[in-house]
N, C-alpha and C positions, 0 to 999 in steps of 0.2 A: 937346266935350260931356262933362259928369259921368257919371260910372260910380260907382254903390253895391251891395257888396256886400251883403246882410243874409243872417243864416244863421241862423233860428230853431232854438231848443234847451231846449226845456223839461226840466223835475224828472223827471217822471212817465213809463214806461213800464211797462205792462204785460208784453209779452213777453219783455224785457231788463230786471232791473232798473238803475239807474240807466244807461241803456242810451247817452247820449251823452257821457259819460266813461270805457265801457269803451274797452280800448286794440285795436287793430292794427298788427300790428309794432310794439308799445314804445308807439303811440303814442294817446293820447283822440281819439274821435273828435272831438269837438270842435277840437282841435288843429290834427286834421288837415286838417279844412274851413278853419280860419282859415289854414292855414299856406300851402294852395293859392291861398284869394283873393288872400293879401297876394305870393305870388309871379308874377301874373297881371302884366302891362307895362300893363292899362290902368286896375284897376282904381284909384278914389282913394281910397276909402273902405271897411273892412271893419268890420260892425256885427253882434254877436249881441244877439239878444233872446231871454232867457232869464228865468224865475221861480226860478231855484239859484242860489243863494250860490255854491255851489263852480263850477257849471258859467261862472260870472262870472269867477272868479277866474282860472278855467283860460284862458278866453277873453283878458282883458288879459293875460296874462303872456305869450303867443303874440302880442299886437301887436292884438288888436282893438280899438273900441269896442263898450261893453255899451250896454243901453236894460232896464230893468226891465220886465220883461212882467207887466200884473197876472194876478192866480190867473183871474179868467175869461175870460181866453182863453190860459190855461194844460192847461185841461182834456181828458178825453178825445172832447171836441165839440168843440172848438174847430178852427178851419181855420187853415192855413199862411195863407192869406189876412189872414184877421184881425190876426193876428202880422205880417205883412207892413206892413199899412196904419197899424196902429198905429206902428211905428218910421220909417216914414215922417213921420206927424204929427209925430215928438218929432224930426225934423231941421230945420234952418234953409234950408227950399223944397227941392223934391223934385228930386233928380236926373234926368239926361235920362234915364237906360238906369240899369233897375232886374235885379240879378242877385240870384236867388233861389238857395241853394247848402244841399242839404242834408247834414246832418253823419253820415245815416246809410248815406250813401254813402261808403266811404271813399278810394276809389281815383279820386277828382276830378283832371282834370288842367287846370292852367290852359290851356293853349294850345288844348284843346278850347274852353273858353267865352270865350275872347280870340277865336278866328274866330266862335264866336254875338255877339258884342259887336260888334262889325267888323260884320258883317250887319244888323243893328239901328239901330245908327249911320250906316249910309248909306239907308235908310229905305225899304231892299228889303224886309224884314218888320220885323213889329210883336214878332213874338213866336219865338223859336229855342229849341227845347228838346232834352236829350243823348237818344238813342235809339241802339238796336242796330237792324240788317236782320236778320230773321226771314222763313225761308219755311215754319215750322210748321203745320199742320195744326190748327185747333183744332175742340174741339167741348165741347157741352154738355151736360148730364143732366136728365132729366127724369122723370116717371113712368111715358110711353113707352120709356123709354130716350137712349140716345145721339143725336146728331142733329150735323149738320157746320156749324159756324158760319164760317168763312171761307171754303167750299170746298162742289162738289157731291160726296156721300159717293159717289156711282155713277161719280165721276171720279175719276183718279191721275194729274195731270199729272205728269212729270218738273220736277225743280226747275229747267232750266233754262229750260223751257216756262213757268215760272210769274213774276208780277209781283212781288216784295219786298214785304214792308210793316214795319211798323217799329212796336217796343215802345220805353215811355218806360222810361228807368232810375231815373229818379229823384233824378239826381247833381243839375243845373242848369236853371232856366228862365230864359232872358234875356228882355227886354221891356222896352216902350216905357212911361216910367213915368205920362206922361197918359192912357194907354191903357190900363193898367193901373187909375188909379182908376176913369176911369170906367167899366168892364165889372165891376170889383167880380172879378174872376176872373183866373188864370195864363193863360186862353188866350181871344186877340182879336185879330179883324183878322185881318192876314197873316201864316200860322203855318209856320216853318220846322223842319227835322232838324237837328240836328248828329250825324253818326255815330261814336259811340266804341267804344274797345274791346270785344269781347263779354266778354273776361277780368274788365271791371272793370263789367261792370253786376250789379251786386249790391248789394243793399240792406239795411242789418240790421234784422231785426223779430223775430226768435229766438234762439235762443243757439246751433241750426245754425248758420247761416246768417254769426253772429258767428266761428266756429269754421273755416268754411271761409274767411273773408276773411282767419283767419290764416294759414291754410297757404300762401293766395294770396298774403299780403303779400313774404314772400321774394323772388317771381316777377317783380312791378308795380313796389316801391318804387322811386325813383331812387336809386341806388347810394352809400351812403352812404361809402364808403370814403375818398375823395377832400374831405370835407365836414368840417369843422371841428366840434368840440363844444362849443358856446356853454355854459358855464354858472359860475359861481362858486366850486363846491366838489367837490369831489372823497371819497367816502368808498367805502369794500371792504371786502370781507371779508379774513378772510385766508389759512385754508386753503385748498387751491385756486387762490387766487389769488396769493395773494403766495407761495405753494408748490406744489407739484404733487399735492396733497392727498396725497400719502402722508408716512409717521410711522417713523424710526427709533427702535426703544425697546432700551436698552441692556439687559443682564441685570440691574442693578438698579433697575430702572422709567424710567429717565431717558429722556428723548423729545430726538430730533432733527429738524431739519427741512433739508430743500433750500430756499437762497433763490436768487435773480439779483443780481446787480450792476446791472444794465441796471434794475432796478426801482429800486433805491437813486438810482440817476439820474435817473432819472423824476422822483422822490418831491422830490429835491431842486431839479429844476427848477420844478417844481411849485409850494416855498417861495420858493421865490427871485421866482416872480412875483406871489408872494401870495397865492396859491393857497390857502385852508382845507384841508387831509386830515387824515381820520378813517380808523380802523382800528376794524370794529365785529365782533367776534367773539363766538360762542352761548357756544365754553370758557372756560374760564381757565387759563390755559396760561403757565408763566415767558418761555416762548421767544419766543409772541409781546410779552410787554412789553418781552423783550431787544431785540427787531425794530425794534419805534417807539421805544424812545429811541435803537437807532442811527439811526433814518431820522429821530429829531426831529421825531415828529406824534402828536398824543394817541390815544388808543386807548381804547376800552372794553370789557371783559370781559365775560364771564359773563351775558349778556343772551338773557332768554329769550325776547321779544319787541322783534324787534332794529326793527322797525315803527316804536313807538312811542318807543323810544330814539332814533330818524333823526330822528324827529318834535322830540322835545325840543331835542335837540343842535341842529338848525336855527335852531328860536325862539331859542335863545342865543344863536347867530350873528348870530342879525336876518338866514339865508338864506331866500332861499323854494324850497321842495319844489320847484319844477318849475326852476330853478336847479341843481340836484344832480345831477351823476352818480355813478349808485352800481353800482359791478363786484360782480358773485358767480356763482357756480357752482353751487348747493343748494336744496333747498325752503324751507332757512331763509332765505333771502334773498325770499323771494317776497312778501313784504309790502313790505321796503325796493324793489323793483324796481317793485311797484304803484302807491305812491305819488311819486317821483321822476320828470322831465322827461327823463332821461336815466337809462334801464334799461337795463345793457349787462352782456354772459356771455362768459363766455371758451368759446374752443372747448372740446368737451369735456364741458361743464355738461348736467345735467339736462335730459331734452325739458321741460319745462315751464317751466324758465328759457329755455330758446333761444327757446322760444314767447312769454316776455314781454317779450325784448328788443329794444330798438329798433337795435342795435348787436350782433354777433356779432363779437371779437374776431379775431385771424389769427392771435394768438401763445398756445400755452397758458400758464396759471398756472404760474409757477415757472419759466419763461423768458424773462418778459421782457413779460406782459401789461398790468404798469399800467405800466412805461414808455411802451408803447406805445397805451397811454392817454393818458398825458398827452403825447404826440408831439399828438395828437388835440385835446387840449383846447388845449395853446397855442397850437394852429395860428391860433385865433381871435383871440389878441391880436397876433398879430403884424401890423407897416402893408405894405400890399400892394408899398410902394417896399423895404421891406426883401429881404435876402438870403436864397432860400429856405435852409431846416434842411438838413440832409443827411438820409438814409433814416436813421431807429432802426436801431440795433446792439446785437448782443446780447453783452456779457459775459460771460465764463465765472460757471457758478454756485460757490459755495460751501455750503460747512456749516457751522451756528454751534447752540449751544446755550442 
């Protein structure tokens, strides 16, 4: 039986602006939704239907298909439905089992909607959607007052006296996709639970709410340590990073730095596999240009908006932004880390970089962090019959002027 993922993602939010491109843990929501369908064992198909250029962009580059959602049924009327049916039209005959996945979820796991998918498919229900068990109490407001909507107010059962019931999260709907046209709605027929984490039922609509999935993200994400860094290019900063941000300055103003050797490796392995590295620095500083023509990678100075310098420097490459890992440690880094696929901070680094990385290094700056970056990054090109690397080692550092 076909499985199609679709994960509607329009332009427009109110609550959040540009609300399914901000990041958790490093990463767009968008991303992340695509990133889960397409790690799912059953889905075939993952399709966003979006009215953003960019939120398009982001989508293919993560591995989806796009479908162009026109602007009305883009709007703040418009139903997930509509957007559903509509990408359905623009496929070549509808799949059997229709997965609805939304992006403002971001802590979707596949193995949860692979058992809704599973249940579906054997034609036990029509319809499964993610839910937490809840034994809460609720109630309502009125101009009487208060009043108990699940529950008699003049009762206190014990929770374990009481039945479950269960809130949607909002992550996933699976469904029977002829049964889905014809009810014109997510819920028909035989309607099932899938029960997920409480951790991860969180839905963004705020910029709370966005705020607490980052704290969360830490806690949820699958462990990235172990996981290769797919990308093309390589760019950092360099205080900090390729040093331990501190600054020897002689009595007549002359400045020194601490570097690694293990980095010079790194950098070199790095060329060697054809690796792009940039070196993007706010100062301009002799030491760092001594630095890149030892390690042989161009560098840019004196950039006051180191943003839109990544931005250019990419287009010359013909890289794409979401292609790019870029290491730093600073708030001036906070643009290059915004925009890039791979936003990654050395320990150490400002809470607000830890906060935007999708990646927290092990090693600090100036002992050995972009080597063990790019230990990371070529992990990806290596063929799986090859001989693994040995563990990154650290060389003694030096001092150079």
């Amino acid at each position: 039986m076909s499985v199609v993922a679709i994960i509607p993602a329009r332009g427009g939010s109110k609550g959040v602006q540009g609300k399914n491109l901000r990041r958790v843990g490093g990463v767009p929501l968008i991303v992340r939704a695509v990133d889960a369908a397409r790690s799912s064992r059953l889905v075939d198909r993952v399709i966003v239907t979006t009215d953003d250029a960019r939120i398009a962009a982001a989508a293919r580059s993560a591995g989806a298909e796009v479908i162009d959602r026109p602007v009305h049924l883009a709007g703040d009327q418009a139903t997930s439905e509509s957007a559903l049916l509509h990408a359905l039209d623009h496929l070549n005959g509808d799949p059997d089992v229709l997965v609805f996945i939304q992006a403002t979820s971001p802590f979707v796991n596949a193995a949860e909607f692979d058992e809704a998918i599973e249940r579906v498919r054997s034609g036990w229900e029509d319809v499964v959607f993610s839910a937490t068990e809840t034994y809460a109490f609720l109630w309502q407001l009125s101009d009487t007052g208060a009043s108990g909507v699940n529950h008699d107010a003049s009762v206190r059962p014990r929770r374990q006296d009481r039945e479950p019931q269960y809130q949607e999260t909002g992550a996933f709907y699976v469904m029977r996709t002829t049964g889905f046209r014809e009810a014109g709605f997510r819920f028909f027929g035989r309607v099932g639970v899938t029960l997920v984490d409480e951790r991860t039922a969180i839905e963004i609509d705020t910029q709370d709410e966005l705020e607490v999935a980052n704290a969360l993200a830490p806690l949820l994400d699958p462990n990235l340590d172990d996981h290769a860094i797919t990308v093309d290019a390589v760019v950092t900063d360099f205080d900090g990073v390729h040093t331990d941000d501190r600054v020897h300055v002689a009595a007549d103003g002359s400045e020194y730095v601490t570097t690694s050797r293990a980095d010079g490796m790194g950098v070199r392995l790095l060329r060697e596999a054809g690796m792009p590295v940039l070196i993007l620095s706010t100062e301009t500083n002799p030491v760092v240009s001594a630095r890149a023509a030892k390690l042989r990678v161009e560098v840019l100075q004196g950039i006051s908006d180191k943003a839109a310098a990544l931005v250019a420097w990419a287009d010359r490459e013909g890289i794409e932004l979401e292609r790019i890992a870029y290491l730093g440690n600073d708030v001036n880094d906070l643009g290059c880390l915004e925009i890039v696929g791979w936003p990654i901070a050395v320990p150490g680094a400002v809470p607000e970089v830890i906060a935007s990385a999708r990646v927290v290094l092990e090693t600090p700056g100036g002992y050995g962090a972009v080597r063990e970056l790019a230990e990371r990054v070529l992990r990806s090109k290596r063929s799986r019959n090859e001989e693994k690397w040995e563990e990154p080692w650290l060389y003694p550092s030096v001092t150079m002027r």
